[in-house]
C-alpha positions as a Markdown table, in Angstrom:
| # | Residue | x | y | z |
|---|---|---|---|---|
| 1 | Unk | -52.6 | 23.7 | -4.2 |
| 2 | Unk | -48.4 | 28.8 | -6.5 |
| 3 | Unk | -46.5 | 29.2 | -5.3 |
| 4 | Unk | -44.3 | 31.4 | -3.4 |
| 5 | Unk | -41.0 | 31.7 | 3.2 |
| 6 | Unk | -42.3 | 29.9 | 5.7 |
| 7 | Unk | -40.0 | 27.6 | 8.2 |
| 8 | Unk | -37.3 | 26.1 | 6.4 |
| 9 | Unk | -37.8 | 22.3 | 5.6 |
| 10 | Unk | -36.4 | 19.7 | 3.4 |
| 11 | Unk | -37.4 | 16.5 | 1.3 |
| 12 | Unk | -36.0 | 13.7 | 1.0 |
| 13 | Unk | -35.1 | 11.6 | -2.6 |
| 14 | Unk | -38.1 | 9.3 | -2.0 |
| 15 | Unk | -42.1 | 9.8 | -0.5 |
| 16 | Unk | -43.1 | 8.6 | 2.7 |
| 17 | Unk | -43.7 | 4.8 | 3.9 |
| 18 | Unk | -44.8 | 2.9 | 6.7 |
| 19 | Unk | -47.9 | 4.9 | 7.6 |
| 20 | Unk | -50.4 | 2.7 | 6.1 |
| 21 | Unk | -50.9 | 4.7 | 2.7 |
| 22 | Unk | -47.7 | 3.0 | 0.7 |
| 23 | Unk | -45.9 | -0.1 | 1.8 |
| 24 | Unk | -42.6 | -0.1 | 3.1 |
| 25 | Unk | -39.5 | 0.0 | 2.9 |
| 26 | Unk | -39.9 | 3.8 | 1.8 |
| 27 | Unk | -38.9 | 6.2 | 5.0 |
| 28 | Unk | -41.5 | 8.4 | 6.3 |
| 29 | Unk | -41.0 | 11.9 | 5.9 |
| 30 | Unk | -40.3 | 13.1 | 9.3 |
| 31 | Unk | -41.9 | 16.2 | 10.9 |
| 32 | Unk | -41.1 | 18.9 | 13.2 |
| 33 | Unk | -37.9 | 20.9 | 13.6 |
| 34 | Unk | -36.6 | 19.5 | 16.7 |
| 35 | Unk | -36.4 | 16.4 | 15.0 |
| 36 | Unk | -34.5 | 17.0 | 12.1 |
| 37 | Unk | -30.8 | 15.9 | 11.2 |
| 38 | Unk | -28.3 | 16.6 | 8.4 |
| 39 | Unk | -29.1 | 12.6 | 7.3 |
| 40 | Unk | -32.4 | 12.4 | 7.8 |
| 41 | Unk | -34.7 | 15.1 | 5.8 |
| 42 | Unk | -37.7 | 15.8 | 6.9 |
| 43 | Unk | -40.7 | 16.7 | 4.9 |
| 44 | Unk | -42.0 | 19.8 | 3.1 |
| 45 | Unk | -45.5 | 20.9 | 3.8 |
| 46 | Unk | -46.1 | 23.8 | 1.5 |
| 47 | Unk | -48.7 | 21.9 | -0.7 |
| 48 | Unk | -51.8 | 23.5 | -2.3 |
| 49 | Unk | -54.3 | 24.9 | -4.0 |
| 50 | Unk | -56.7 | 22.0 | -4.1 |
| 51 | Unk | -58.0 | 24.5 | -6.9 |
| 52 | Unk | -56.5 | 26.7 | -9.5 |
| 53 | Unk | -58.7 | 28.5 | -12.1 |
| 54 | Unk | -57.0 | 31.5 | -14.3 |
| 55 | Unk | -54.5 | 31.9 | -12.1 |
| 56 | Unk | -50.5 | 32.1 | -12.4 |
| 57 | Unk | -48.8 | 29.7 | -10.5 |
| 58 | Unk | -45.4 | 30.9 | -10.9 |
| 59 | Unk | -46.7 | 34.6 | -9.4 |
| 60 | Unk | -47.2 | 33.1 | -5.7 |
| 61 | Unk | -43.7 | 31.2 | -5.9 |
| 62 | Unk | -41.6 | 33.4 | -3.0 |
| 63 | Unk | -39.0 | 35.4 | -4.6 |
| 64 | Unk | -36.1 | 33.8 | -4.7 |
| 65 | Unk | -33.7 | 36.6 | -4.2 |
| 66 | Unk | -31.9 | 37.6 | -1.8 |
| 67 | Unk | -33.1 | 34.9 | -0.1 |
| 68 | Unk | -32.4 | 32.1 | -2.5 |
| 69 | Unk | -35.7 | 30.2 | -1.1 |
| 70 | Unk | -35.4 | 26.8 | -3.0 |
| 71 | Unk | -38.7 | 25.8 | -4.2 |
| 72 | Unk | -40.3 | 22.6 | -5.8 |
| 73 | Unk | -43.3 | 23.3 | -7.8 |
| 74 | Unk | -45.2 | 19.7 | -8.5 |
| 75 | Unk | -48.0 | 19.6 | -11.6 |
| 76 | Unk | -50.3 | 17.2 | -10.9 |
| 77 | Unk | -52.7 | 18.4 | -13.7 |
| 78 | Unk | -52.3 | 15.3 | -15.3 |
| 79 | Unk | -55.1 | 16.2 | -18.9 |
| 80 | Unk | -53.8 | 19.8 | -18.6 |
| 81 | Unk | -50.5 | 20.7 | -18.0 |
| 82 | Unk | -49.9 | 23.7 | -18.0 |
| 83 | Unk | -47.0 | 24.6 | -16.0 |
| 84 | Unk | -44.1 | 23.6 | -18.6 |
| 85 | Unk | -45.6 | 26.8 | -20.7 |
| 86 | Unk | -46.2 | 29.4 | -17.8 |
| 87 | Unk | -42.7 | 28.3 | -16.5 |
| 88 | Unk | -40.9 | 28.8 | -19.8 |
| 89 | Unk | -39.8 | 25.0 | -19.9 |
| 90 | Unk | -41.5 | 23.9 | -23.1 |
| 91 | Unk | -39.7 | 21.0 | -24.7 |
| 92 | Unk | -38.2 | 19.9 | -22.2 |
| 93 | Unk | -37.6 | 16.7 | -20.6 |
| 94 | Unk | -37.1 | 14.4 | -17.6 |
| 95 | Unk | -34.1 | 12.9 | -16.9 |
| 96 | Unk | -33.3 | 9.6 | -15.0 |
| 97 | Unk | -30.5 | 9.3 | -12.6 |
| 98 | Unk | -29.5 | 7.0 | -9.8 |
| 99 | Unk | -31.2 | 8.5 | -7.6 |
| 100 | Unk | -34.6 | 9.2 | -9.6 |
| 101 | Unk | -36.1 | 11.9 | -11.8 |
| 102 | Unk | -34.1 | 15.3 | -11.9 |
| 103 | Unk | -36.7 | 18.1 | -12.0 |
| 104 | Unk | -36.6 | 20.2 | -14.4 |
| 105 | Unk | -34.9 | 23.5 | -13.0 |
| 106 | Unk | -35.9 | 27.4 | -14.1 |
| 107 | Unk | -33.4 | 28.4 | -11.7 |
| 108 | Unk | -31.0 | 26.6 | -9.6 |
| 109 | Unk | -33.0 | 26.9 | -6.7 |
| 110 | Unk | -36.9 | 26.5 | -8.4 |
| 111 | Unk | -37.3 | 22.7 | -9.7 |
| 112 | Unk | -40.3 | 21.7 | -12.1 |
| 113 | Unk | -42.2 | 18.5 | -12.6 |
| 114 | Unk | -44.8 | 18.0 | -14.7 |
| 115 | Unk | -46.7 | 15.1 | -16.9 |
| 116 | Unk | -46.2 | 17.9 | -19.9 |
| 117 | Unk | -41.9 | 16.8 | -20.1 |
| 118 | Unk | -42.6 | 13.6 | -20.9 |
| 119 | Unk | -45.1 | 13.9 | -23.9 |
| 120 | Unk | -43.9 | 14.2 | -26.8 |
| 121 | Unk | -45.4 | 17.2 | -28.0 |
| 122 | Unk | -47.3 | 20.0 | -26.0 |
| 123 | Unk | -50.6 | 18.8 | -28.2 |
| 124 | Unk | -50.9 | 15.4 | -26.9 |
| 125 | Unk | -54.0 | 14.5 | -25.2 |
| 126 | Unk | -53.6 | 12.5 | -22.2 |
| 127 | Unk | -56.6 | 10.1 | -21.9 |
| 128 | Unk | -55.9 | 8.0 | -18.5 |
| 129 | Unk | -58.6 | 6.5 | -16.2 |
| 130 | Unk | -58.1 | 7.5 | -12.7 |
| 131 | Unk | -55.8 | 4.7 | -11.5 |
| 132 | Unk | -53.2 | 5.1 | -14.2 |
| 133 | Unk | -53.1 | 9.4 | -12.8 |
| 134 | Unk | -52.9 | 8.2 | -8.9 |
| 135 | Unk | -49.7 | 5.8 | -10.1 |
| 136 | Unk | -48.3 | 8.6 | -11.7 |
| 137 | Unk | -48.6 | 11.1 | -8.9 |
| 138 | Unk | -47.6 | 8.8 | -6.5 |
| 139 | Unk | -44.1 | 8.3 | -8.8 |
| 140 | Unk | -43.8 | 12.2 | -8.9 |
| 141 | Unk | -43.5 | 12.0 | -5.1 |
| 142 | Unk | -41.6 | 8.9 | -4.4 |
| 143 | Unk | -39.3 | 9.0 | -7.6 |
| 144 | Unk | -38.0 | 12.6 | -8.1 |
| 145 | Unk | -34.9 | 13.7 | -6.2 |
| 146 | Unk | -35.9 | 17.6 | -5.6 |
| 147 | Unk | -33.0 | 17.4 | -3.2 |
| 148 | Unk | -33.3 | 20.0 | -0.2 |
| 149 | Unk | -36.0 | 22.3 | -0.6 |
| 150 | Unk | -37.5 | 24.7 | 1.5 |
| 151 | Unk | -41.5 | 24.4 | 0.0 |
| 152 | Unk | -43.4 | 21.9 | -2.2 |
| 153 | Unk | -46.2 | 23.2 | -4.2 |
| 154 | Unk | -48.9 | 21.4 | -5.6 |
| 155 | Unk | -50.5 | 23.2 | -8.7 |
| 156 | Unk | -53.7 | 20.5 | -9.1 |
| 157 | Unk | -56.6 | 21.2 | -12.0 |
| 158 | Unk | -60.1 | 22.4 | -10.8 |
| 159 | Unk | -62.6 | 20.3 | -9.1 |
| 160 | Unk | -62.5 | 18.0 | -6.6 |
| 161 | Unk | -61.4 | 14.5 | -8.5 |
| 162 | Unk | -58.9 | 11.8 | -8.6 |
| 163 | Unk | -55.5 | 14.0 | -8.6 |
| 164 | Unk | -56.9 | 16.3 | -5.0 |
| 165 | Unk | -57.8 | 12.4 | -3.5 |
| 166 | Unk | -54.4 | 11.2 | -4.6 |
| 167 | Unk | -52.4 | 14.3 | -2.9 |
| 168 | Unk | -54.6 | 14.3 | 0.6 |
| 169 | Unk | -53.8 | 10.4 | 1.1 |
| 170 | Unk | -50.2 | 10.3 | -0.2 |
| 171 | Unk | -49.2 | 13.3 | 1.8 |
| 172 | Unk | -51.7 | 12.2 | 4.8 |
| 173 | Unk | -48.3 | 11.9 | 6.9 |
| 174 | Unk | -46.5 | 15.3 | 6.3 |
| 175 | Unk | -49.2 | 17.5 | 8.0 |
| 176 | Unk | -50.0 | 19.6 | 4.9 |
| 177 | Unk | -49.9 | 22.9 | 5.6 |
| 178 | Unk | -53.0 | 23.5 | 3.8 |
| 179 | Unk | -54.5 | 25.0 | 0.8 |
| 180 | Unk | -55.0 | 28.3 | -1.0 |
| 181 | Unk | -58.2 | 28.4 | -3.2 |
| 182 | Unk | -58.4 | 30.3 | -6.3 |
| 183 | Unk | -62.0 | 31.7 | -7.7 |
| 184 | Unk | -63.5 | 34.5 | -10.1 |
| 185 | Unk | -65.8 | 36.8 | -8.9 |
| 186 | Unk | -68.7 | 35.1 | -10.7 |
| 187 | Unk | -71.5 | 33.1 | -8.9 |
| 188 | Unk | -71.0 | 30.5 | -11.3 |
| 189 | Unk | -67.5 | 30.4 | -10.2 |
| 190 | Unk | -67.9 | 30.8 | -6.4 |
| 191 | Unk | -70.2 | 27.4 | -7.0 |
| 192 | Unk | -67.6 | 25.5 | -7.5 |
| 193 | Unk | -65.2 | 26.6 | -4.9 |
| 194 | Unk | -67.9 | 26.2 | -2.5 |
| 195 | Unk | -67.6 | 22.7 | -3.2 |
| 196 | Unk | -64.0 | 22.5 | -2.8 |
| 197 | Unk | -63.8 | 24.2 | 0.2 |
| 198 | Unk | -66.3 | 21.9 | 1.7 |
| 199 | Unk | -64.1 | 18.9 | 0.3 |
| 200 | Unk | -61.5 | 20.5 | 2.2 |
| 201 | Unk | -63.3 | 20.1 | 5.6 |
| 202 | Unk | -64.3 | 16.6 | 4.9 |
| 203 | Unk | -60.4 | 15.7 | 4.1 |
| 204 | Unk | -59.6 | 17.2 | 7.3 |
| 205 | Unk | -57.0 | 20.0 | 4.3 |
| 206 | Unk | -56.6 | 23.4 | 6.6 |
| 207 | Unk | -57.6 | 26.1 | 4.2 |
| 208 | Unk | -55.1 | 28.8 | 4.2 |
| 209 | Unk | -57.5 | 30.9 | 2.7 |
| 210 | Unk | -59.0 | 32.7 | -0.8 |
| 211 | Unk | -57.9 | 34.7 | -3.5 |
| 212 | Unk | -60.0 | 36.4 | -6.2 |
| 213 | Unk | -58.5 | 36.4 | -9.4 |
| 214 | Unk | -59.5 | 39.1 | -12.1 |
| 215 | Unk | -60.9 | 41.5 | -9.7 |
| 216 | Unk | -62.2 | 44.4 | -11.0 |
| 217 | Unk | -59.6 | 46.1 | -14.3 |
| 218 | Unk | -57.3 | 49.1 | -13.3 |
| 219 | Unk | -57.0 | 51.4 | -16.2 |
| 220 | Unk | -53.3 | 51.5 | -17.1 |
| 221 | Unk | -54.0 | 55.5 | -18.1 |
| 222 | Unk | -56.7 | 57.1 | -16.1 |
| 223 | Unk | -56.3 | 54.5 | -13.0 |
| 224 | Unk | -60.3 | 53.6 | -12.8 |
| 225 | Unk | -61.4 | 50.3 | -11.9 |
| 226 | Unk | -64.1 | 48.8 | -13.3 |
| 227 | Unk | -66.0 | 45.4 | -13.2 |
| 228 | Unk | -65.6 | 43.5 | -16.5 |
| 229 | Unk | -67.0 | 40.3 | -14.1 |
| 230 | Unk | -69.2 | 41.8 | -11.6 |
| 231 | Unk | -69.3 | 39.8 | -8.3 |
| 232 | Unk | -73.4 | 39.6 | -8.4 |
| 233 | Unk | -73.6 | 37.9 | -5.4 |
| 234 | Unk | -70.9 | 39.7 | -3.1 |
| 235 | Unk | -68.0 | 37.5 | -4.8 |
| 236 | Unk | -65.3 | 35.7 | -2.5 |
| 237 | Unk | -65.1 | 38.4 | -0.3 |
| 238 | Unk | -69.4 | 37.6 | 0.7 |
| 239 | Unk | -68.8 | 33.9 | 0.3 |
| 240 | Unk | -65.4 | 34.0 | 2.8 |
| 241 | Unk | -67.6 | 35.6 | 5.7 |
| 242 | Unk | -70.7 | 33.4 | 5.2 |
| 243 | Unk | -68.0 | 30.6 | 5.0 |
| 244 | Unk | -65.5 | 31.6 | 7.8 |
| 245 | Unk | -62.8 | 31.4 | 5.2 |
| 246 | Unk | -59.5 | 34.1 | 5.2 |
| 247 | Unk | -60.2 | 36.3 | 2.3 |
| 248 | Unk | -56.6 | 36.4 | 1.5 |
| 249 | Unk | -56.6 | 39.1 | -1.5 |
| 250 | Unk | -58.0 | 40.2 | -4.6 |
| 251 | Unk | -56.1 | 40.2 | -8.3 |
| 252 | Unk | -56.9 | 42.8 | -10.2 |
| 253 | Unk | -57.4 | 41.6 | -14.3 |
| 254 | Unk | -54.4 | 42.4 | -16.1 |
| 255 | Unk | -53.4 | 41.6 | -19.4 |
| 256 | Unk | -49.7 | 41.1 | -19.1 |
| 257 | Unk | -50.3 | 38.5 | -16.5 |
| 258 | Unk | -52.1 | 36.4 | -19.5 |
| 259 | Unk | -48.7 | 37.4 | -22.0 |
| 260 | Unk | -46.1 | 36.4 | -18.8 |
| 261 | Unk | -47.9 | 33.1 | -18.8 |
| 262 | Unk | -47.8 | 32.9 | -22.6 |
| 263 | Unk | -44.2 | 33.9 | -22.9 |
| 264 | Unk | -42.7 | 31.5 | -19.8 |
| 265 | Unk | -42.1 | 35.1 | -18.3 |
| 266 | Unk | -42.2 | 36.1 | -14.3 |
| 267 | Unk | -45.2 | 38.9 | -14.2 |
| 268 | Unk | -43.3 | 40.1 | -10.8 |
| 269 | Unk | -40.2 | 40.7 | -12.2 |
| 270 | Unk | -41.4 | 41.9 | -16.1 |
| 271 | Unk | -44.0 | 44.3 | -14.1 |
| 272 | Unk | -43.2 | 45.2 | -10.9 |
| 273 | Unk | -45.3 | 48.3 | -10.7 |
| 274 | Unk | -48.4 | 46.5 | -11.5 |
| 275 | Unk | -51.4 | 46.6 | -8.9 |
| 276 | Unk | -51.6 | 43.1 | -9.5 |
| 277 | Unk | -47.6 | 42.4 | -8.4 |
| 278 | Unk | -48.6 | 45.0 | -5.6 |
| 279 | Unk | -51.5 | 41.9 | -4.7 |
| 280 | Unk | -49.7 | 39.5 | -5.2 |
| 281 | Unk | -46.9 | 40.2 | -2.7 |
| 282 | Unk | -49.7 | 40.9 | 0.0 |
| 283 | Unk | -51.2 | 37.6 | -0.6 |
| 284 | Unk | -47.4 | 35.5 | -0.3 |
| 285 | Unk | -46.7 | 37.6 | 3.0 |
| 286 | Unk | -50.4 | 36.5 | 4.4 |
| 287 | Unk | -49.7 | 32.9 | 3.3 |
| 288 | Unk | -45.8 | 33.4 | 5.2 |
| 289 | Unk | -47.6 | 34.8 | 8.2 |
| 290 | Unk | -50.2 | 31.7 | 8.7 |
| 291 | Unk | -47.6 | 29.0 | 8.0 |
| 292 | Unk | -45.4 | 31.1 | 10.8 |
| 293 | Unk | -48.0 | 30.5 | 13.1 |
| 294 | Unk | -49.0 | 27.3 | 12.0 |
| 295 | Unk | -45.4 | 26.0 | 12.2 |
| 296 | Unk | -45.2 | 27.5 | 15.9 |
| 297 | Unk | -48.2 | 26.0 | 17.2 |
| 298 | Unk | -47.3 | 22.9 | 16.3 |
| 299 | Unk | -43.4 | 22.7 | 17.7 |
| 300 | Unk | -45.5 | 23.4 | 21.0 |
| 301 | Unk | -47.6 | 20.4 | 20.8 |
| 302 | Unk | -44.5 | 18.8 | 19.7 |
């Protein structure tokens, strides 16, 4: 639901309670700045995409210098994980404390948690009807001590099945921020997300907004762009307007964002001059901007 400052907020060692959705005695994750203490945490509320297709998680993380911006990236693709690869953490594992799972951490303030670090090799096939995946997601957010962290983001597999369901009613109490939606600039692509996006207004998930991924190839040497997937029906930018969706950017194709992932390498920092990075940055600051004003909305209500 990658990725990449919005308000400061914290999370506590365990999920939420009390609201219906889990029985008690777990604490609810408390909202709102005003209310906050040093012993009571409240709750993060970066979660999202409710779909990611081709696209690099650990690109839409926020940078996390100068401003150290401590981040907890959650994997609930429970058949496919892929995050343990893109993130360089292959091999491996969880580890149980007294006070729950420690995350795996890429840097000190960017913790992991994935289904991949407790298989025992990359290759095994996770065959699990949908209760056994909503018990496990629901013991990645009540069991893993992330600590204090200022965003949780929810990398979830395409489609809108058990693991999407499982996130909107667990976190039901946190006031999600919302979701960013990846697509291709196909039709046969855009299909899909049109269903997402429409599961999004039935769960009552804001949409933060869109991104294209492989949008149109920059030639490294001459600097041309051309289609290699031609958006045939106006791509995301024609379906955001018919859709009144934000169009929050477009990724150009570029092969070293595939060999980044492949490697456990961060395409921002390995290519910062890429038109892509370029992108990228312009979609995290759009996504900073809306939780800004999300965030300050909702302290007036409050």
């Amino acid at each position: 639901m990658a990725t990449p400052g919005c308000r400061r907020m914290r999370v506590g060692r365990r999920a939420p309670g009390g609201s219906g959705v889990w029985p008690a005695p777990w604490p609810r994750w408390r909202t709102g700045r005003s209310r906050r203490t040093a012993r009571e945490p409240a709750a993060p509320r970066r979660v999202g995409p409710p779909h990611v297709r081709d696209a690099p998680t650990r690109s839409f993380a926020p940078p996390a210098a100068p401003l150290r911006t401590r981040v907890a990236l959650l994997d609930v693709d429970i058949c496919g994980p892929s995050i343990p690869k893109m993130m360089g953490l292959e091999g491996e594992q969880v580890h149980q404390s007294g006070s729950g799972w420690s995350p795996v951490y890429v840097e000190e303030n960017l913790g992991v948690m994935s289904v991949g670090f407790l298989l025992s090799s990359p290759d095994d096939a996770v065959i699990w009807r949908g209760p056994k995946k909503n018990g496990l997601i629901k013991q990645f957010l009540r069991d893993v001590d992330w600590g204090e962290v200022d965003y949780l983001i929810v990398d979830t597999p395409p489609g809108t099945s058990d693991e999407h369901l499982s996130i909107v009613q667990y976190l039901s109490a946190s006031h999600v921020d919302g979701a960013v939606i990846i697509t291709t600039p196909q039709e046969v692509s855009l299909q899909d997300v049109r269903k997402e996006i429409n599961f999004c207004h039935k769960v009552k998930l804001p949409i933060i907004g869109v991104v294209e991924n492989m949008s149109g190839f920059i030639c490294p040497n001459c600097k041309k762009e051309s289609q290699i997937f031609p958006p045939t029906t106006g791509g995301a930018e024609k379906m955001c307007q018919n859709l009144n969706v934000s169009l929050l950017g477009k990724v150009p194709l570029d092969p070293q964002i595939g060999r980044s992932c492949d490697k456990g390498q961060s395409f921002l920092s390995e290519v910062p001059e890429s038109p892509a990075t370029s992108t990228y940055r312009n979609i995290i600051q759009r996504i900073q901007e809306y939780c800004d004003q999300h965030h300050f909305q909702e302290e007036k209500i409050i």
